[in-house]
C-alpha positions as CSV (number, residue, x, y, z in Angstrom):
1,X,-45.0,73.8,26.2
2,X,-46.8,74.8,23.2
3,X,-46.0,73.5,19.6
4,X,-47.8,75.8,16.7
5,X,-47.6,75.5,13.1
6,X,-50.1,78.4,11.0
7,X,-51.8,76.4,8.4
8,X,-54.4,79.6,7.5
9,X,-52.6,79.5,4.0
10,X,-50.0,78.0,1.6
11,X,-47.2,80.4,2.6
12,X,-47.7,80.0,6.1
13,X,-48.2,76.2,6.0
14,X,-44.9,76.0,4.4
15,X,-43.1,77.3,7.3
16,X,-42.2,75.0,10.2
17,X,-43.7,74.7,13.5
18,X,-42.4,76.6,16.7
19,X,-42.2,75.4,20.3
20,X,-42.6,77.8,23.2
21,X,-42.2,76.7,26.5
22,X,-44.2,78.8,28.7
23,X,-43.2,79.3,32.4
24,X,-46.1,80.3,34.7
25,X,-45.2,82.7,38.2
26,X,-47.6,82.3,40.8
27,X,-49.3,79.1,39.5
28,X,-51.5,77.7,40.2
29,X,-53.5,80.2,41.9
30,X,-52.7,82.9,40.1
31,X,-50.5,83.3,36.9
32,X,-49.4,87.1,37.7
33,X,-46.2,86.9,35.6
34,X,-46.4,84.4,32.5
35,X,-42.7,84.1,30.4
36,X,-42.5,82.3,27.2
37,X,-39.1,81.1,26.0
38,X,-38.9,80.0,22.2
39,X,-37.3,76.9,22.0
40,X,-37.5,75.7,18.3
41,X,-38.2,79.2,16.5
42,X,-40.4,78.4,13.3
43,X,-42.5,80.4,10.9
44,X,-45.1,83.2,11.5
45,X,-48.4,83.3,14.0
46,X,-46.9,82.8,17.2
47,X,-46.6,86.7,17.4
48,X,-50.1,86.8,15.8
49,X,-51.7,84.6,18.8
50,X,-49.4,86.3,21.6
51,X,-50.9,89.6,20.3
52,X,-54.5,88.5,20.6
53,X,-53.9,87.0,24.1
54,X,-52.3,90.0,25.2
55,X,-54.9,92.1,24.2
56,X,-57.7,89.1,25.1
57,X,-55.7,89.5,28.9
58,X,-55.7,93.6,29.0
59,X,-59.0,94.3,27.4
60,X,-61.7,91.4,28.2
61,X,-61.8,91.1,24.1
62,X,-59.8,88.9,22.1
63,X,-58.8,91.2,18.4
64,X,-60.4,87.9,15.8
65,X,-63.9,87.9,16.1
């Protein structure tokens, strides 16, 4: 479970946090299928993170430097 609250700025900061609950397939070994269920939908920068991490997983390079 994940709990994430965007702090980069006074909008965002505003906003309150988000809980994901992330369910792993294949775990330990080998997370082949990972599922992420929102359980207390907040403000903005999950979808910024999950978008990194997705293209961190298919690339090798995460998108912030």
């Amino acid at each position: 479970m994940t709990t994430f609250r965007m702090l980069m700025d006074p909008g965002t900061a505003a906003e309150p946090a988000s809980r994901i609950t992330h369910e792993l397939e294949g775990s330990p070994k080998l997370a082949a299928v990972v599922t992420g269920t929102v359980d207390c939908p907040g403000g903005g920068g999950h979808a910024w993170v999950l978008s990194d991490l997705e293209s961190l997983l298919e690339t090798g390079a995460p998108l912030a430097g």
